[in-house]
C-alpha positions as CSV (number, residue, x, y, z in Angstrom):
1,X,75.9,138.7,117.4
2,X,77.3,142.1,116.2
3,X,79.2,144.6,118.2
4,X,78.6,147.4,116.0
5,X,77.1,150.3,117.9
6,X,76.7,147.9,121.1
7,X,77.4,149.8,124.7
8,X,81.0,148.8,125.7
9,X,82.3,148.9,121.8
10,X,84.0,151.6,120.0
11,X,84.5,151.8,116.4
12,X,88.5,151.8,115.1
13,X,90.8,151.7,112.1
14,X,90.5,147.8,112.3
15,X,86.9,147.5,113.6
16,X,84.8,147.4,116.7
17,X,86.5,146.8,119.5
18,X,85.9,146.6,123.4
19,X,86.3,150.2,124.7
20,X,88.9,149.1,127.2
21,X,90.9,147.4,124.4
22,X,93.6,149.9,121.9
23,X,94.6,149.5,118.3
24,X,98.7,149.5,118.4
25,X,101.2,149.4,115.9
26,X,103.0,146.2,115.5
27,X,106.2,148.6,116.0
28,X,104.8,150.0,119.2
29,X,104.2,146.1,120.9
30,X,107.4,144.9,119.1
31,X,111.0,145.0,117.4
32,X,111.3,144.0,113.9
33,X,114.7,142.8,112.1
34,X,116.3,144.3,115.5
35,X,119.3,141.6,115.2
36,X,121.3,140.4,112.1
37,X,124.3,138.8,111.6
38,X,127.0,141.1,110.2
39,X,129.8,140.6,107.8
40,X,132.2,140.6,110.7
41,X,130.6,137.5,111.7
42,X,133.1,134.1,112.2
43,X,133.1,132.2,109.0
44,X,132.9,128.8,111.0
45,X,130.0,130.6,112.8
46,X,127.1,127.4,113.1
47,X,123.3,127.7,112.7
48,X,120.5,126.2,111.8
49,X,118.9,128.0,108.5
50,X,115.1,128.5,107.9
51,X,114.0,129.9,104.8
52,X,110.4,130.5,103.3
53,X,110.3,127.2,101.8
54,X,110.7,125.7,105.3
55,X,107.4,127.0,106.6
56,X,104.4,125.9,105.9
57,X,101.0,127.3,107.5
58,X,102.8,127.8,111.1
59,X,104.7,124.5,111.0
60,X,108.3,124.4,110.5
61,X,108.6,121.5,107.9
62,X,112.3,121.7,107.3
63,X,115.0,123.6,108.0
64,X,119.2,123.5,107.2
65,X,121.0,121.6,109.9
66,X,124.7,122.8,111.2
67,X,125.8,125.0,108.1
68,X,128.2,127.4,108.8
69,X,128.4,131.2,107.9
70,X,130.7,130.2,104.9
71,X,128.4,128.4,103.5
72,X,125.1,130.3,103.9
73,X,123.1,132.0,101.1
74,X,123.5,135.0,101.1
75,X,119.5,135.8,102.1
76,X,120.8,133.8,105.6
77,X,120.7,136.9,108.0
78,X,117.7,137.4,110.4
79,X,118.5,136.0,113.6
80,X,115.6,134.8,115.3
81,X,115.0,133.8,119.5
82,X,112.9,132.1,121.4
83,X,109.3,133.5,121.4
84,X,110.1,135.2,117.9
85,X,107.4,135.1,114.7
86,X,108.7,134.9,111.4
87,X,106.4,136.8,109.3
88,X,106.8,136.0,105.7
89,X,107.2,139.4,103.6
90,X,107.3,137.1,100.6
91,X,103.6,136.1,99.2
92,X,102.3,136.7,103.0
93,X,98.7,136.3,102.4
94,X,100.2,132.4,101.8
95,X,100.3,131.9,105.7
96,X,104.2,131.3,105.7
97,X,104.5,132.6,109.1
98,X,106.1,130.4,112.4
99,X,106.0,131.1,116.1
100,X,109.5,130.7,117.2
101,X,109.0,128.1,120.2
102,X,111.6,126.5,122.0
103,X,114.6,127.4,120.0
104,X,117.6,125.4,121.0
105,X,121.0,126.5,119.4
106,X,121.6,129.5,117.3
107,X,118.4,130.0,114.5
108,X,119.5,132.4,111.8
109,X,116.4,133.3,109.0
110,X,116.0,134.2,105.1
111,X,115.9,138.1,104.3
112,X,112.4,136.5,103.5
113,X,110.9,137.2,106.8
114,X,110.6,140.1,108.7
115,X,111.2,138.5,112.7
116,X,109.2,140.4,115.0
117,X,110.1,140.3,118.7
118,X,107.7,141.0,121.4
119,X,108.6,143.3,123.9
120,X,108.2,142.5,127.7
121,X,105.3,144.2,129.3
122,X,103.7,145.4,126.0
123,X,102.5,141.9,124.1
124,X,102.1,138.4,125.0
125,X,104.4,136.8,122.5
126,X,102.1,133.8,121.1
127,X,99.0,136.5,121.3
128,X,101.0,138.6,118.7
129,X,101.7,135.5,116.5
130,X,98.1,134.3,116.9
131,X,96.9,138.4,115.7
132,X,99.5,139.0,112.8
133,X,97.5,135.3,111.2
134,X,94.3,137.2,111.4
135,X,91.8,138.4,108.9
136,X,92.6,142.2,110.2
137,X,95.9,141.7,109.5
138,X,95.6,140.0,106.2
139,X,92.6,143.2,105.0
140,X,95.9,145.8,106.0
141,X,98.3,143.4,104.0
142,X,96.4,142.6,100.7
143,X,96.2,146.8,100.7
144,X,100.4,146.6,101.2
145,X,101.4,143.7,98.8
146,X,103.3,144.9,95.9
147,X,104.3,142.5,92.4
148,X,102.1,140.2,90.8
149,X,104.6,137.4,90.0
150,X,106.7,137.7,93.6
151,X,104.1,139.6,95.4
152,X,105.9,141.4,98.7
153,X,105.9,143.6,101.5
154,X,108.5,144.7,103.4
155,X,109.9,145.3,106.9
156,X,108.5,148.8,107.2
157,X,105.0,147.5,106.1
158,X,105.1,145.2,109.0
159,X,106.1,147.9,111.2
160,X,102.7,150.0,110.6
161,X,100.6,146.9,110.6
162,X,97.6,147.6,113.6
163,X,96.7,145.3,115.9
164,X,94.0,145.0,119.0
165,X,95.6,145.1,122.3
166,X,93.6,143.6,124.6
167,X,94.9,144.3,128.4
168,X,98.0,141.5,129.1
169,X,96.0,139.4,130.4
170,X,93.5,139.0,128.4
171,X,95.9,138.8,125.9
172,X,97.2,135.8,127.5
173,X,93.6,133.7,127.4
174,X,92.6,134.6,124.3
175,X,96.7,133.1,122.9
176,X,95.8,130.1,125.5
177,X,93.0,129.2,123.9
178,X,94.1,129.5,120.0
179,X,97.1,127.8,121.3
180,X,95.4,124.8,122.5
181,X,93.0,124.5,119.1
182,X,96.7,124.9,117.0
183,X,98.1,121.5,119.4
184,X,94.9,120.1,118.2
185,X,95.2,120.7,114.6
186,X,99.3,119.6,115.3
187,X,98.4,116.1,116.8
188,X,96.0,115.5,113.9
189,X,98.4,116.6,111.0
190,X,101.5,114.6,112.8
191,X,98.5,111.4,112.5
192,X,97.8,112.0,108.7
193,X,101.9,112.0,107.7
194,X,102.0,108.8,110.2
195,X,99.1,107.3,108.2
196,X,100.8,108.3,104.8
197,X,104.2,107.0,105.7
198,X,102.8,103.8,106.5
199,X,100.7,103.8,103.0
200,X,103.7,104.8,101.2
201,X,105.4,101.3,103.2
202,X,102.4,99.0,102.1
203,X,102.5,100.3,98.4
204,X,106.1,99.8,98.1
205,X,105.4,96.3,99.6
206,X,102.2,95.5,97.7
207,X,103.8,96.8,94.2
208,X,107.2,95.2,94.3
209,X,108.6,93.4,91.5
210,X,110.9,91.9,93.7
211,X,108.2,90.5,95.9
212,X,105.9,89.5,93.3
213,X,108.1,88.3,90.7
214,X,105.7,85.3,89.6
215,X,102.9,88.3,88.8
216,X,103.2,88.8,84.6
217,X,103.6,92.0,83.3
218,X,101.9,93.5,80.4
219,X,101.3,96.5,78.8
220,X,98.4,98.7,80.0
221,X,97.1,98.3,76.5
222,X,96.5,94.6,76.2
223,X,94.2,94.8,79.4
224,X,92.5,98.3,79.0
225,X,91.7,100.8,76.6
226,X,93.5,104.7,77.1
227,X,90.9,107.1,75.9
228,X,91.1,110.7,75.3
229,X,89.0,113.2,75.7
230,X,87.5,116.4,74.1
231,X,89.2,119.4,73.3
232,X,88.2,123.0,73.8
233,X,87.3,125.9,71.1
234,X,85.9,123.3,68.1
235,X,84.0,126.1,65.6
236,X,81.6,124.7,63.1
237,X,79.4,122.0,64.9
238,X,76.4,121.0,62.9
239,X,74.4,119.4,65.6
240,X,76.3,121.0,69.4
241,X,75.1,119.8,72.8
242,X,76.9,121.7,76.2
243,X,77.4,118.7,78.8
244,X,79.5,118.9,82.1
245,X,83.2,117.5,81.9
246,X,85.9,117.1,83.6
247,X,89.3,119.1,83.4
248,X,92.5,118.4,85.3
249,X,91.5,120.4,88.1
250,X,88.7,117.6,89.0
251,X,91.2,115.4,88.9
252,X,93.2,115.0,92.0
253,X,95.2,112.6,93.8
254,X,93.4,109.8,95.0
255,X,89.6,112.1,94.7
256,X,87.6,113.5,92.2
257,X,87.2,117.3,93.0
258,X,83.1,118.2,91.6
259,X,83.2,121.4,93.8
260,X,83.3,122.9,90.2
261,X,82.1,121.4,87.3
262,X,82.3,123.4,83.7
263,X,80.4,122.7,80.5
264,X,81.3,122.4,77.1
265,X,80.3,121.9,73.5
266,X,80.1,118.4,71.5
267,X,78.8,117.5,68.4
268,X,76.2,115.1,69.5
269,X,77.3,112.4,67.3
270,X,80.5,112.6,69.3
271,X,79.0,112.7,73.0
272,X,79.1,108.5,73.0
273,X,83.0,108.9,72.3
274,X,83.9,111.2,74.9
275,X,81.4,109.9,77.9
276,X,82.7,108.6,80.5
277,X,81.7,104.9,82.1
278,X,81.8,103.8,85.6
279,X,84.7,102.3,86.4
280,X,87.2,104.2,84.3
281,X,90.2,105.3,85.5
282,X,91.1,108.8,85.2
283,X,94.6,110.0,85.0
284,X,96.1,113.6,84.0
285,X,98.4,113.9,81.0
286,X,100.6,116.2,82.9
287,X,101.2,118.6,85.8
288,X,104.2,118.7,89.0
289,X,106.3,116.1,88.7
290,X,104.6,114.5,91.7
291,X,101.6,114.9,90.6
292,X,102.6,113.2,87.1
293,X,99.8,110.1,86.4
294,X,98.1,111.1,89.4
295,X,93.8,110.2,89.2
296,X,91.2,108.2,90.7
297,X,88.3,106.1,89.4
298,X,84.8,107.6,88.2
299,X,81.6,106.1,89.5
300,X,79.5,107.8,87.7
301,X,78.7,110.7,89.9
302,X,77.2,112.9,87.0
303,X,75.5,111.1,83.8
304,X,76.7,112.3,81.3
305,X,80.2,113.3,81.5
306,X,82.7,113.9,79.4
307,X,86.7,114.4,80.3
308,X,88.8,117.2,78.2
309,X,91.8,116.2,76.2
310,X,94.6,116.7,78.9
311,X,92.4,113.7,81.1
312,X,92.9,110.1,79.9
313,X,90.3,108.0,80.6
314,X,91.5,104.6,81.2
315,X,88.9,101.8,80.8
316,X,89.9,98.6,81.6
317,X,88.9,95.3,81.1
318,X,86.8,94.0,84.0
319,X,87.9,90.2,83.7
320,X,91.6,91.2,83.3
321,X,92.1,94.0,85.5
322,X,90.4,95.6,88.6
323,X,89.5,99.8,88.1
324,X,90.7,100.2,91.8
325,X,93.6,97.9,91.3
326,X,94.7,100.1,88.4
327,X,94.7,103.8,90.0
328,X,96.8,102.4,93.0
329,X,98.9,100.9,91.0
330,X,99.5,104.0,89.0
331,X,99.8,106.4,92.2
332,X,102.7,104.0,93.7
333,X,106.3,104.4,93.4
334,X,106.3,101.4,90.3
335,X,103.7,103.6,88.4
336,X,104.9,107.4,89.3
337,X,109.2,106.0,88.0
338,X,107.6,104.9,84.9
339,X,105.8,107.7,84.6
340,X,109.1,110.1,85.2
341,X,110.7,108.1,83.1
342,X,109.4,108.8,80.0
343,X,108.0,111.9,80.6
344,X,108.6,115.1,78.6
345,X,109.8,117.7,81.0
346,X,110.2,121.4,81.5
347,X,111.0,123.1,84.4
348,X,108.4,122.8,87.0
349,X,106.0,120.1,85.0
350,X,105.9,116.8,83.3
351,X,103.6,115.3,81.1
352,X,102.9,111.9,79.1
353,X,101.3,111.1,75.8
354,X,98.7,107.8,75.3
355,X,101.6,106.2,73.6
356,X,104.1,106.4,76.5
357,X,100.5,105.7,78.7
358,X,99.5,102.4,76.9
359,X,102.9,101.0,77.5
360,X,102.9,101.6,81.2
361,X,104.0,98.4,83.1
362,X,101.1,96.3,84.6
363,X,102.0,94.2,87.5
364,X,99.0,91.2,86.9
365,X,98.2,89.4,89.8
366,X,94.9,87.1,89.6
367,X,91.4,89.7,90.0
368,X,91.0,88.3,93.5
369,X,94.4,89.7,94.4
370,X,94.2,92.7,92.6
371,X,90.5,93.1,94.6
372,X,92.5,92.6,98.3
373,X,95.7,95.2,97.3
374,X,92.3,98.0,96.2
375,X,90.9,97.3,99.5
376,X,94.2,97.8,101.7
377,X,94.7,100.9,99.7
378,X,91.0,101.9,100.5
379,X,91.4,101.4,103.9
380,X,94.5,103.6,104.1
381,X,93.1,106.3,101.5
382,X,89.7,106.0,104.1
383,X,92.2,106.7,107.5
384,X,93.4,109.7,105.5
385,X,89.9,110.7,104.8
386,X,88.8,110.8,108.3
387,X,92.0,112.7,109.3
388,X,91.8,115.2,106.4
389,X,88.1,115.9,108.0
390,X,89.3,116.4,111.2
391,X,92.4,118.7,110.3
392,X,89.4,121.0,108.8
393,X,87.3,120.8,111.3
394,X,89.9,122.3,113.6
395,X,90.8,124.9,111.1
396,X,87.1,126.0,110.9
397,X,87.3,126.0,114.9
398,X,90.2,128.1,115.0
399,X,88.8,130.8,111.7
400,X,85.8,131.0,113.6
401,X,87.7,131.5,117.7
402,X,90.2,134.1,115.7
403,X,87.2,136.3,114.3
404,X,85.1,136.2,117.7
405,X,88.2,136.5,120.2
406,X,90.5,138.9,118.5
407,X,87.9,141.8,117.6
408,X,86.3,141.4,121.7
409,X,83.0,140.0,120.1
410,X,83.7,137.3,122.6
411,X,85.5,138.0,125.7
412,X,87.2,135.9,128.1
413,X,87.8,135.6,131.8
414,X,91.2,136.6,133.1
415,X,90.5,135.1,136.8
């Protein structure tokens, strides 16, 4: 349904709206940066510190326990209350934004975020949180944003952002109801790092050399063979064929990613070499340290397939070692230390060659073990699955309430 020219509607800066609904500044509903701490302020003052790295997507994921003014960066200077949003000014189209529930304690924030305080009888504090993560606010900020590399607004931008304002009440619902979708999405993400943690546990278990210290270990070479792949830009072919492969990008942690699949040029003399077989084991050369080694096993979803030269295609052999068996092995803590190990590092990334992959450390239980520790894994990676499903299902749910309940397409009952 479209509102656009319907009886009851009336055409804004930010839309179509209902006609008994106004379009406010976020200064006019609100205060911004209205308290900070000064430099007056006791040097065994106590807080708890958020900064932008302790927010992700409305969840407060960390956070600095008990440090004291003394000790604070510098950046540690918004002090934020109960029923405040922290509005990252930082990269804010990355959703690093938190509603300020239930504070206990004094809560001091980074210089990062601008804290926006609702003012009584003008906003419903969780309705302006649940408007300044809309799309109509995101349009106004993508126009604001300044920088490529540290892309930023500032407090002032936040100030002249426009938002609906629905009557109080309404106001009220509309927060209930996005509210009640975000517990949802909460109980399900709270279930998926339950579910990891207690993967994490059974790798440690099923992987330790303590444990299993009658397992051999041998070097991935003597059960499998570490192939590489193509490499881009080759000038000069005498006979070139373009066939899909697979770059790092497909290759994820625990999944293959086919959402987008390039092509690329091979001599067809070489396509044989490069193809990759069902049952091999992918793994990137490098990436985040976390990420280092990280893969998943191809079943032969596309035929052919080749793999570029920063994806190692690990083939083992099927009476020695399990495919399955492998790529947990290589995702647990015994595969990700070797991995770091001998890495070569940089900064923010890692990577490994096929010498340093070839020697990697494989524990050898009999196949029929190997086949029982790839279907636990499953069975975890599987729960995870299901989860991961749900958690976007709710965040389609709530995409879709936001657009129809913040512009008045839909309106709700206030009785």
């Amino acid at each position: 349904m479209s509102v656009v020219g319907k009886f009851g509607y009336k055409e804004t800066e930010i839309g179509w709206i209902p006609s008994d609904w106004s379009v406010e500044h976020v200064e006019k509903l609100a205060d911004v940066d209205s308290e900070s701490l000064s430099n007056k302020t006791p040097a065994d003052f106590s807080f708890r510190y958020i900064s932008l790295g302790d927010v992700d997507s409305g969840k407060l994921i960390n956070g600095h326990d008990h440090i004291s003014y003394s000790e604070a960066p510098s950046r540690a200077r918004r002090v934020v209350k109960d029923g405040d949003v922290l509005f990252a000014t930082v990269r804010p189209n990355l959703k690093g934004h938190y509603f300020a529930r239930r504070i206990d304690g004094n809560v001091i924030a980074s210089t990062g975020f601008a804290v926006v305080r609702a003012r009584d009888g003008e906003v419903s504090p969780s309705y302006l949180y649940q408007s300044l993560l809309s799309g109509i606010v995101d349009a106004q900020i993508e126009k604001l944003t300044v920088g490529s590399n540290y892309p930023a607004v500032n407090s002032a931008d936040v100030k002249r952002l426009l938002l609906p304002a629905p009557p109080l009440a309404e106001q009220q619902k509309i927060a209930a109801i996005l509210t009640a979708v975000d517990d949802k999405l909460d109980a399900v993400v709270c279930q998926i790092e339950a579910t990891q943690t207690l993967k994490r546990g059974l790798m440690q278990t099923l992987f330790s050399r303590r444990l299993h210290a009658s397992w051999p270990v041998v070097p991935l070479h003597e059960v499998a063979e570490v192939r590489t792949g193509v490499a881009k830009g080759k000038k000069g072919m005498k006979e070139p064929a373009e066939l899909p492969y697979l770059r790092v990008a497909n290759v994820q942690d625990g999944h293959i990613d086919l959402s987008e699949v390039k092509t690329i040029e091979v001599e067809v003399a070489q396509i044989e070499r490069y193809a990759l077989q069902s049952g091999d084991v992918l793994m990137t050369e490098g990436g985040d340290f976390d990420k280092l080694g990280r893969g998943d096993v191809w079943e032969g979803q596309i035929a052919p397939c080749l793999h570029q030269n920063h994806v190692f295609a690990v083939r083992p052999n099927p009476e020695k070692l399990n495919s399955y068996y492998l790529a947990a092995l290589a995702a647990s803590d015994h595969g990700r230390q070797y991995f770091l190990s001998c890495a070569k590092r940089t900064t923010n990334l890692a990577s490994i060659n096929s010498s340093q992959l070839k020697a990697l450390p494989v524990l050898l239980p009999p196949l029929s073990q190997q086949k029982h520790i790839a279907s636990v894994v499953d069975a975890a990676n599987a729960r995870i699955g299901v989860l991961e499903a749900k958690r976007q299902h709710y965040q389609t749910v709530k995409r879709g309430l936001m657009q129809k309940l913040l512009t008045g397409e839909w309106r709700v009952k206030t009785e």
